[in-house]
TITI-502664 format. One line per field, with one value per residue (C-alpha): z, x, y; chain. Coordinates in steps of 0.1 Angstrom, whole numbers, plus 2048, in hexadecimal, padded with zeros to 3 digits. Each point is the difference from the previous one (the first is absolute). Layout:
# residues N
c3 <- Z,...;
c1 <- X,...;
c2 <- Y,...;
cadena <- A,...;
END
This chain:
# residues 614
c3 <- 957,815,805,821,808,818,810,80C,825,808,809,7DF,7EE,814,7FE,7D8,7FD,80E,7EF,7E1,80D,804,7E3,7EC,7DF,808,7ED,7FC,811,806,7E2,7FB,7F8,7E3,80C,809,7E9,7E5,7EE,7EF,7E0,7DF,7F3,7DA,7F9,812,7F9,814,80D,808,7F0,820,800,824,7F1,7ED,7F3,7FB,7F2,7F3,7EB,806,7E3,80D,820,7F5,814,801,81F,809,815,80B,80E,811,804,81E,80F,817,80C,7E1,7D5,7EC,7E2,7E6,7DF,7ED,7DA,7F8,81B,81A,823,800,7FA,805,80B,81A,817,823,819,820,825,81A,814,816,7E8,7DA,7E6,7DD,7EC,7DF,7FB,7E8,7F9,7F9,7E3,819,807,823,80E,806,80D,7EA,80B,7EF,808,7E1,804,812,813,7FF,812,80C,805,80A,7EE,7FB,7DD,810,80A,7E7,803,7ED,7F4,7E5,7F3,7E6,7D8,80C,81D,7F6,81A,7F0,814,7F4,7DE,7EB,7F5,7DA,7E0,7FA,811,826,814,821,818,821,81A,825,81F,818,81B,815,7F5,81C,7EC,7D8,7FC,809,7E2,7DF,7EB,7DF,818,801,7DF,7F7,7E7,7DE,7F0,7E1,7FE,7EB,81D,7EE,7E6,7EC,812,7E0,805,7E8,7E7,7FF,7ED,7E6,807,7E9,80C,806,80C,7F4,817,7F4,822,807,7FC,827,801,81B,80A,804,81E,7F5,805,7E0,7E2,7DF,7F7,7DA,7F5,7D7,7FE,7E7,7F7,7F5,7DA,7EC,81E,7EE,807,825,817,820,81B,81F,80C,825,810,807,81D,813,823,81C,7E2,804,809,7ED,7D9,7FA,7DE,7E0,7DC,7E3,7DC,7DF,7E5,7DC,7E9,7EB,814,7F2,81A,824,813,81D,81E,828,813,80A,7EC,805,7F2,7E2,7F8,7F8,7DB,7F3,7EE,81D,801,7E8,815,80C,7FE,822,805,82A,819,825,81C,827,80D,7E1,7F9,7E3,7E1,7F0,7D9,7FC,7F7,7DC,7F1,80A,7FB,7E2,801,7EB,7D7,7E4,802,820,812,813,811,824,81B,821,817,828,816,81E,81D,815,81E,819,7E8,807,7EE,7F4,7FC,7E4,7E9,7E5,7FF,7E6,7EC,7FC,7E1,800,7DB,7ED,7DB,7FF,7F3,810,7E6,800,7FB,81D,7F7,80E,7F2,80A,803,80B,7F3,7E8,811,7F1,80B,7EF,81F,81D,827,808,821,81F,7F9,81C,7EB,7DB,7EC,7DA,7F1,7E3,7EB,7F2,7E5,7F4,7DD,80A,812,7E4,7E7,816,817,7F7,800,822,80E,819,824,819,81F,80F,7FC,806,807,7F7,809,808,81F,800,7FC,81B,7F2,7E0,7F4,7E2,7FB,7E0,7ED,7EE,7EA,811,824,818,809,813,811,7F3,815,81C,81B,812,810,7E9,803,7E4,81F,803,7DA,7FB,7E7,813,7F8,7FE,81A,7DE,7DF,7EB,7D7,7E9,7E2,7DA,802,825,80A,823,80C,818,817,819,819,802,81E,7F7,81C,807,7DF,7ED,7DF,7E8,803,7DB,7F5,7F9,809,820,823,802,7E2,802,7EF,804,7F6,808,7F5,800,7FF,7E9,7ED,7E2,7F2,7E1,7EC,812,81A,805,801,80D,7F7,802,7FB,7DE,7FA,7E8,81F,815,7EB,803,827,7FE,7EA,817,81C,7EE,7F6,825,810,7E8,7EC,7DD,7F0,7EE,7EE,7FB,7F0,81A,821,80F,815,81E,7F7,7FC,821,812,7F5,809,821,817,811,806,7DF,7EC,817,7F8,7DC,7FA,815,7EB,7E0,80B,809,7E0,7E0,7E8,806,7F0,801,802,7F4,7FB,7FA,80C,7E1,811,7E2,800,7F6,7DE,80A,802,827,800,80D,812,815,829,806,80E,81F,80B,81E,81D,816,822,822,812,820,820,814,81B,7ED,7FC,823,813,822,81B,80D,820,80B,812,801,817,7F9,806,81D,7F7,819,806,7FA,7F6,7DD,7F2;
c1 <- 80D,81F,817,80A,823,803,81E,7EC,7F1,7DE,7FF,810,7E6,7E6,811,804,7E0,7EF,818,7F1,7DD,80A,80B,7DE,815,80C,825,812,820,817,80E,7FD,824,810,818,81F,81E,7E4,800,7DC,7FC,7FE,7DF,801,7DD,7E3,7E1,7E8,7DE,7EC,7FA,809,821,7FA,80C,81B,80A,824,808,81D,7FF,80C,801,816,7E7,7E7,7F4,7F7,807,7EF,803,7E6,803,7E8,804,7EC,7F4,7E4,7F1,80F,7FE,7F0,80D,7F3,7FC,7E2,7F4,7F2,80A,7DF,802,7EC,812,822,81F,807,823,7F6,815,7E6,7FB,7EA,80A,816,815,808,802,806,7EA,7F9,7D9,7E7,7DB,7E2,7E6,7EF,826,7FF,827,80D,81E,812,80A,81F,814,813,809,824,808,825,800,7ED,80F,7F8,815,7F9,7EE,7E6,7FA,810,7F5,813,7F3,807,7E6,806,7F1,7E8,7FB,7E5,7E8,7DC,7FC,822,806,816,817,809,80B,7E6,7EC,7F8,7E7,80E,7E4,809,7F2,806,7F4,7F6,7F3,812,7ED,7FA,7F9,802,7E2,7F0,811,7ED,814,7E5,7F2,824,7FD,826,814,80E,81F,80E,822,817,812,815,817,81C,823,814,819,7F9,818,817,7F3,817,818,7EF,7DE,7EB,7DC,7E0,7E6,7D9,7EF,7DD,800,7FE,7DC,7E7,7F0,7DB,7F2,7EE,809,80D,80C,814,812,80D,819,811,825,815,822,81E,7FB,819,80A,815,7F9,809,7FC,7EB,814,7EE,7E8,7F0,7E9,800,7E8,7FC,80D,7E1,7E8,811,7DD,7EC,80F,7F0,812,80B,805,814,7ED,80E,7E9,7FA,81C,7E8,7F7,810,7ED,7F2,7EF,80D,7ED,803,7E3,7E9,806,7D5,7F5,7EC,81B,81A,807,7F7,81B,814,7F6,819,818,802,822,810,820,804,7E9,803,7E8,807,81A,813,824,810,7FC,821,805,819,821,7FF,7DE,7F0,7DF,801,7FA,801,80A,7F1,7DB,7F9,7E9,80D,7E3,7FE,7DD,804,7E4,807,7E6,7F8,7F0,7F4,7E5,80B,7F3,81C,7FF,819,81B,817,80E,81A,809,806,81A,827,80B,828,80B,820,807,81C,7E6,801,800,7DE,7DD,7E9,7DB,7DE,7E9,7D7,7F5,7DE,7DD,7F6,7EB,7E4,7DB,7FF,813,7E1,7FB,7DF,7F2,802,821,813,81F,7FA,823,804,824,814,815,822,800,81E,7FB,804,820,80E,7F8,80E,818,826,811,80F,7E0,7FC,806,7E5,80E,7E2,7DA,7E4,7DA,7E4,7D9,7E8,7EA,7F0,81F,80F,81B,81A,817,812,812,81D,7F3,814,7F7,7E4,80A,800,822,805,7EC,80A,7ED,7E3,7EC,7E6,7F7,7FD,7F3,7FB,80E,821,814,822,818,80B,824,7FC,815,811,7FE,7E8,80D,7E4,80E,7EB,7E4,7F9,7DD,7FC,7DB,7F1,7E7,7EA,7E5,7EA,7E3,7DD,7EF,7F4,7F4,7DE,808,819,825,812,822,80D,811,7E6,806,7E0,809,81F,822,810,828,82A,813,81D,824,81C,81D,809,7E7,7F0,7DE,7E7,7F6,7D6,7FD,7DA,7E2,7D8,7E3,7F6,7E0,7ED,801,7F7,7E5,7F6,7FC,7E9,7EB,7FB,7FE,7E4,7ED,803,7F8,7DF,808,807,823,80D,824,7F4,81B,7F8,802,820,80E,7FC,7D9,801,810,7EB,7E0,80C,7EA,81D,7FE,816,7F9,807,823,807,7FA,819,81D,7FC,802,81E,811,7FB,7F9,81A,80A,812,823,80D,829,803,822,80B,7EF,7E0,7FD,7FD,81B,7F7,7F2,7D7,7FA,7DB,7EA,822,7FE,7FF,828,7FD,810,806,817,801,817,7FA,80A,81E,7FC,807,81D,7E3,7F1,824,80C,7DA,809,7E9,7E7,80A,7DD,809,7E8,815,80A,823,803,812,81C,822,81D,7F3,811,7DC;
c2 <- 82D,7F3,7E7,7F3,7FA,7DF,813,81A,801,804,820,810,7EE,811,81F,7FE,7F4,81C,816,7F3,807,820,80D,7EC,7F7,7E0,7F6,7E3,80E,7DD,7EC,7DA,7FC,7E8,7E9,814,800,802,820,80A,7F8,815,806,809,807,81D,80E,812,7F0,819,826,812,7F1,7EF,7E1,7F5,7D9,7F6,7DC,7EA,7DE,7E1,7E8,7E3,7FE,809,81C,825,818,81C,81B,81A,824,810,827,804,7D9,7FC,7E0,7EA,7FB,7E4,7F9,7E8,7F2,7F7,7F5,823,813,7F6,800,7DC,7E2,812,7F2,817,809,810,817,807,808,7F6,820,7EC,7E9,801,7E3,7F9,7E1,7F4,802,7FF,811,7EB,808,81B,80E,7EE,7FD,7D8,7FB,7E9,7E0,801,819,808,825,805,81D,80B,826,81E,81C,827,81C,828,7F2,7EE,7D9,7E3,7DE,7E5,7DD,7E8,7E5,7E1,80C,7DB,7F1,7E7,80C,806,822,80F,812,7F5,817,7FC,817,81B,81A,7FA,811,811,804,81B,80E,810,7F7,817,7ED,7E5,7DE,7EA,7E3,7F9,7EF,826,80D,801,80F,80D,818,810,80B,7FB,80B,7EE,807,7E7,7F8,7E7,7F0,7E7,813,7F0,7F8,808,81F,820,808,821,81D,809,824,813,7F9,81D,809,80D,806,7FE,815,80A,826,80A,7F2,809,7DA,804,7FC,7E0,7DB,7F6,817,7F7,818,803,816,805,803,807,7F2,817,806,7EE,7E9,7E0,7DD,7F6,7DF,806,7ED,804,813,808,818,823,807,821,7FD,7FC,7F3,7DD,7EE,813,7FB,7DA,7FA,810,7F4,813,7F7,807,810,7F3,809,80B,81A,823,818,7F7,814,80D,7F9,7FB,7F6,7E3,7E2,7FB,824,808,81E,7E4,7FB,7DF,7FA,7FC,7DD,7F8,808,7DF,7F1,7F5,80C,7FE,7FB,7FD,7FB,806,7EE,7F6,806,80D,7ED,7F4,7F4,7E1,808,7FA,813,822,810,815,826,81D,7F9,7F8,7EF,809,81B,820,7FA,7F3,802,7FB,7F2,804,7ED,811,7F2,818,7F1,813,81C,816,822,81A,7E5,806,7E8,7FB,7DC,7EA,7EB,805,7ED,7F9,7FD,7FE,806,7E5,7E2,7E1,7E2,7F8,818,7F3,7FF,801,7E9,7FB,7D9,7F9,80B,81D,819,7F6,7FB,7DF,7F4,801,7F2,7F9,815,7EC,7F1,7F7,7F4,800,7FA,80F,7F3,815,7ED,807,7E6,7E8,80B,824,7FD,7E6,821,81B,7F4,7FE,7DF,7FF,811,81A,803,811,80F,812,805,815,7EE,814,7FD,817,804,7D7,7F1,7EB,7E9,802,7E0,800,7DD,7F5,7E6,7E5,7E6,803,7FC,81C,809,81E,81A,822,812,7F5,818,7EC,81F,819,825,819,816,7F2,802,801,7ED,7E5,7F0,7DD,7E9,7F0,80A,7EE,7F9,7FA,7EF,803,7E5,803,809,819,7FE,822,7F5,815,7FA,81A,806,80F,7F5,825,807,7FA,804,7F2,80C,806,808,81E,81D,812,7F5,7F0,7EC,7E7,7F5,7E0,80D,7F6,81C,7EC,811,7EC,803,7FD,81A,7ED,80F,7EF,818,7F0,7D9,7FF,7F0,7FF,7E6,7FE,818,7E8,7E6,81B,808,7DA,803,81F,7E8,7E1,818,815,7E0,7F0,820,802,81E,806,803,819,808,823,813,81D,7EA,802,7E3,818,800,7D8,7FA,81A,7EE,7DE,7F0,7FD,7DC,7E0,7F4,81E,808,7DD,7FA,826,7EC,7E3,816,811,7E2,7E8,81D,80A,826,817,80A,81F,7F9,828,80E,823,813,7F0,7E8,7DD,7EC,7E8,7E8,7F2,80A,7F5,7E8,7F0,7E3,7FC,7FC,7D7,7FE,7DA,80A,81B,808,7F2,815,7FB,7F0,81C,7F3,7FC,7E5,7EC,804,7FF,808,7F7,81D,80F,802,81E,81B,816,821,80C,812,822,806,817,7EC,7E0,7EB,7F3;
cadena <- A,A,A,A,A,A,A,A,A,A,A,A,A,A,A,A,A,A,A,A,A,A,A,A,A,A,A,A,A,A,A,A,A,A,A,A,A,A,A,A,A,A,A,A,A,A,A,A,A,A,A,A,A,A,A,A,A,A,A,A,A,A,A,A,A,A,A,A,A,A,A,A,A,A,A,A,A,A,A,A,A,A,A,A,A,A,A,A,A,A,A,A,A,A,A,A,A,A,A,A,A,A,A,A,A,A,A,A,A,A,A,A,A,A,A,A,A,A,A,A,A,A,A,A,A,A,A,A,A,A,A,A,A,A,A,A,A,A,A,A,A,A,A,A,A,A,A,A,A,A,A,A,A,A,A,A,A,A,A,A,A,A,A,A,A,A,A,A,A,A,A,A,A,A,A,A,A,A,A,A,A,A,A,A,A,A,A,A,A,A,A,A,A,A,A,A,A,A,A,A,A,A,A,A,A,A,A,A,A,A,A,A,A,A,A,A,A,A,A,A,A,A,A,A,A,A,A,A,A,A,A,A,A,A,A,A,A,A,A,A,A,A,A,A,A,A,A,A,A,A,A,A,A,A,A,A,A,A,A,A,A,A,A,A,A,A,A,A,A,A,A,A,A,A,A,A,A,A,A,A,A,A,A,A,A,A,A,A,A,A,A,A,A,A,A,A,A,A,A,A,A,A,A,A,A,A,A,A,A,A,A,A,A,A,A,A,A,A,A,A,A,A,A,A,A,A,A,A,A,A,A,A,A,A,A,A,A,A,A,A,A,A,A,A,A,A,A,A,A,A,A,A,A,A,A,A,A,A,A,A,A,A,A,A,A,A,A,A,A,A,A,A,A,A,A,A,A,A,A,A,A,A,A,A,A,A,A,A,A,A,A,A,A,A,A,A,A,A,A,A,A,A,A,A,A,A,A,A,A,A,A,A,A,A,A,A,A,A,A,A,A,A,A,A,A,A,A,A,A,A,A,A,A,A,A,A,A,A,A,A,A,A,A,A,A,A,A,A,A,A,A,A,A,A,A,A,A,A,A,A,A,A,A,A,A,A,A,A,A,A,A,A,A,A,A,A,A,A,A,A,A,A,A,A,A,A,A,A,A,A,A,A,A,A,A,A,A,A,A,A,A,A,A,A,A,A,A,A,A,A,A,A,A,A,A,A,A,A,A,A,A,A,A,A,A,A,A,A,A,A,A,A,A,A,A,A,A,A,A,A,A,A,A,A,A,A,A,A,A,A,A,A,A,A,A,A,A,A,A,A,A,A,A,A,A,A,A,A,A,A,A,A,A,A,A,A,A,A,A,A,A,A,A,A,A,A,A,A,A,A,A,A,A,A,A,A,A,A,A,A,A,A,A,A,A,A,A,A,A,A,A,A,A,A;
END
């Protein structure tokens, strides 16, 4: 690709063009210039696209105009990049930003991919370019685009998990409507592109580090590998307050470590075994599932996780495990072998306690398989409820205050909301990802800290997709199976550590019965038959998918108001009633949709030359 400068005579051109022909790889050498005077901007935020490292994405944040703007490099550019966003990372229906030749000329455009991943054009042009430019690095390209422009074909870019779709070109494209993007096969990467504006607070003087590694691992040559690895605290290491913490990864392994979380073990654990390997083998002890407690997690692309200034994480003392496993998620499709690793967390902590204990409580759904989706689903929601009686019987007097939160499904989910609810109004969305992937966790600090006060009522709801599967989907703890789960991070530290509920089982029992009877088969509350058995032998149609939504929507359930000891508070915590919620919270409108500006109808692409102010 090149730009053509309009100062340039004729026969340069000629002459640089057939340089470029010469030398086959074909650069972008010139730089579309910002206006002078204008220095380029900071970019606070980076993560790499692709597992080669050919492609890196920078961004910054603006709140006040609403905006994000990104930049690009590209280590070795030949005929131009697409980049894009989608609901689940598809090429089809993508909202898609293009940098391309025709061998002659190069342009920039806002476009968009059909349901066959045909390229349109857009007719509003809504991406801005601000500079190109050419350094010993590799190629930069820098844009900025409104979080909504109220045009149907653009993505609109809100809290949660988003999609980045990339891929090269590597032939000049003579015209878009030739370009078909699917039968690129391009890359995904996921990414939290909005991030909170609030400044992190200063680590105290006497903060020090402890760093929880992977013990110089060899990644398999395989696409995807968890890796689980026991650590043990210092012995007789006092209580502490875990500040902050970031990652630890080894240098050139930057795209292929995916995430990594840090879990606590039970308390009640006095020995565990020591073991390093996959987290998916048969050698790995069972009990290590109750080493389950999140202490930090991070995904690509996040950046180090601060505690407010007033409560800390606690570590080390008295009721608390020496006990830590790390689990390192590589993702390895270039199958690369012989690569070393030793990556992982670096906790900052300080033995001068902060005022307040920060805890880590679970809202949502038990993992149990009393909580199904039907097969064939393509959005079936299950809701976990944090009751108003079990926050007036736990909760201190002036409440508590959650500043960040981790969502949790397994493979069918597709979209997490937790929302406060008062008097039975929704308040306040503590956390929301319309776009969730089981791929993509990290605790996420919340743009503005939620307070839940004793009597409130917080209600977890997912939406889960079983379109690809013929049988019935249960809760529980496989990755076939699913969860439904906040772990919600908060301070003051009170008991309550599980406010989660289910559907009652002698109503569920009541739905295997009309289904039996409609479906022409006998019923039976056989001691022996497990739930699992009953689902499985349920006639999977419209009626019986249904008549299960219906149940889970209108039973009583059961609450589960546990305190840290795993007991339930006092309290009678069955066959509770469906929270009534008689208002919800209604969307803010986009500054789009107050000031509607006229369309420019433009379907031009920008012309990409040397010197020239956009």
């Amino acid at each position: 690709m090149r730009l053509i400068n309009k100062d340039l005579r004729l026969q340069d051109v000629t002459l640089m063009y057939l340089t470029v022909l010469a030398t086959v790889v074909v650069l972008l050498v010139a730089s579309y210039q910002a206006p002078a005077g204008q220095s380029r901007p900071t970019l606070a935020y980076h993560i790499p696209l692709d597992p080669s490292g050919q492609l890196e994405l920078s961004w910054n944040i603006s709140y006040p105009k609403q905006e994000v703007l990104l930049e690009v490099k590209v280590k070795e550019l030949h005929h131009g990049i697409i980049l894009g966003m989608s609901d689940r990372g598809e090429p089809t229906n993508a909202d898609l930003v293009i940098l391309w030749d025709d061998g002659h000329k190069s342009y920039f455009g806002d476009a968009w991919s059909d349901s066959e991943g045909r390229v349109t054009l857009d007719t509003q042009q809504d991406y801005q370019l601000l500079e190109t430019h050419q350094s010993t690095e590799g190629f930069f390209l820098l844009f900025k685009r409104s979080f909504s422009t109220c045009d149907p074909h653009d993505y609109i870019i809100e809290e949660g998990t988003v999609h980045i779709i990339y891929t090269m070109l590597e032939h000049p494209i003579l015209s878009l409507h030739e370009l078909n993007i699917s039968r690129l096969q391009p890359g995904v990467q996921r990414v939290l592109l909005l991030r909170p504006d609030t400044p992190s607070p200063h680590l105290p003087k006497d903060v020090r580090t402890l760093e929880v590694l992977a013990p110089d691992v060899i990644i398999p040559t395989q696409e995807t590998t968890y890796w689980c690895h026991i650590y043990q605290l210092p012995p007789n290491l006092p209580k502490n307050h875990i500040v902050m913490y970031e990652s630890v990864i080894t240098p050139g392994n930057e795209a292929i470590v995916h995430h990594i979380e840090v879990f606590e073990c039970s308390p009640q654990m006095d020995i565990v075994p020591q073991y390093s390997g996959s987290c998916d083998s048969k050698m790995k002890p069972r009990n290590l599932n109750y080493c389950r407690h999140v202490l930090a997690a991070w995904a690509m692309g996040a950046e180090p996780f601060y505690y407010p200034a007033d409560a800390g994480l606690p570590m080390g003392g008295e009721g608390s495990s020496r006990f830590l496993r790390l689990e390192v998620h590589y993702h390895n499709p270039l199958l690369l072998s012989g690569r070393r690793d030793s990556s992982g967390i670096r906790l900052w902590y300080s033995p001068s306690l902060r005022r307040f204990d920060a805890g880590i409580m679970e809202l949502g759904l038990v993992y149990t398989p009393v909580m199904a989706i039907p097969p064939r689903q393509r959005s079936f929601q299950l809701t976990g409820y944090c009751t108003a009686k079990c926050t007036q019987t736990a909760l201190p007097v002036g409440g508590i205050h959650i500043f960040a939160s981790q969502l949790h499904t397994h493979l069918a989910g597709l979209g997490v909301r937790t929302v406060l609810v008062r008097g039975g109004q929704e308040v306040e969305v503590v956390q929301e990802d319309k776009h969730f992937s089981t791929h993509y966790q990290i605790i996420r600090v919340l743009q503005k800290m939620v307070t839940v006060l004793p009597g409130d009522a917080l209600l977890t709801t997912c939406r889960f997709n079983t379109e690809d599967r013929s049988k019935v989907t249960v809760g529980g703890f496989g990755i076939m199976e699913e969860m439904c789960v906040n772990y919600v991070h908060y301070y003051p530290r009170t008991q309550l550590e599980l406010c989660k509920s289910h559907v009652d089982t002698d109503y569920l029992q009541k739905y295997f019965s009309l289904i039996n009877r409609f479906q022409g088969r006998e019923s039976c509350s056989c001691p022996q038959t497990s739930v699992e058995e009953q689902f499985s032998s349920v006639s999977w149609d419209s009626f019986s998918g249904e008549v299960l939504n219906s149940l889970y929507v209108t039973a009583p359930f059961s609450m589960h108001c546990n305190q840290s000891t795993a007991q339930l508070f006092p309290g009678d915590w069955e066959k509770q009633e469906i929270p009534v919620v008689t208002a919800q919270l209604q969307r803010a409108p986009y500054p789009c949709e107050i000031n509607r500006r006229v369309a420019s109808n433009n379907d031009s692409p920008t012309e990409v030359r040397a010197d020239s102010s956009g």
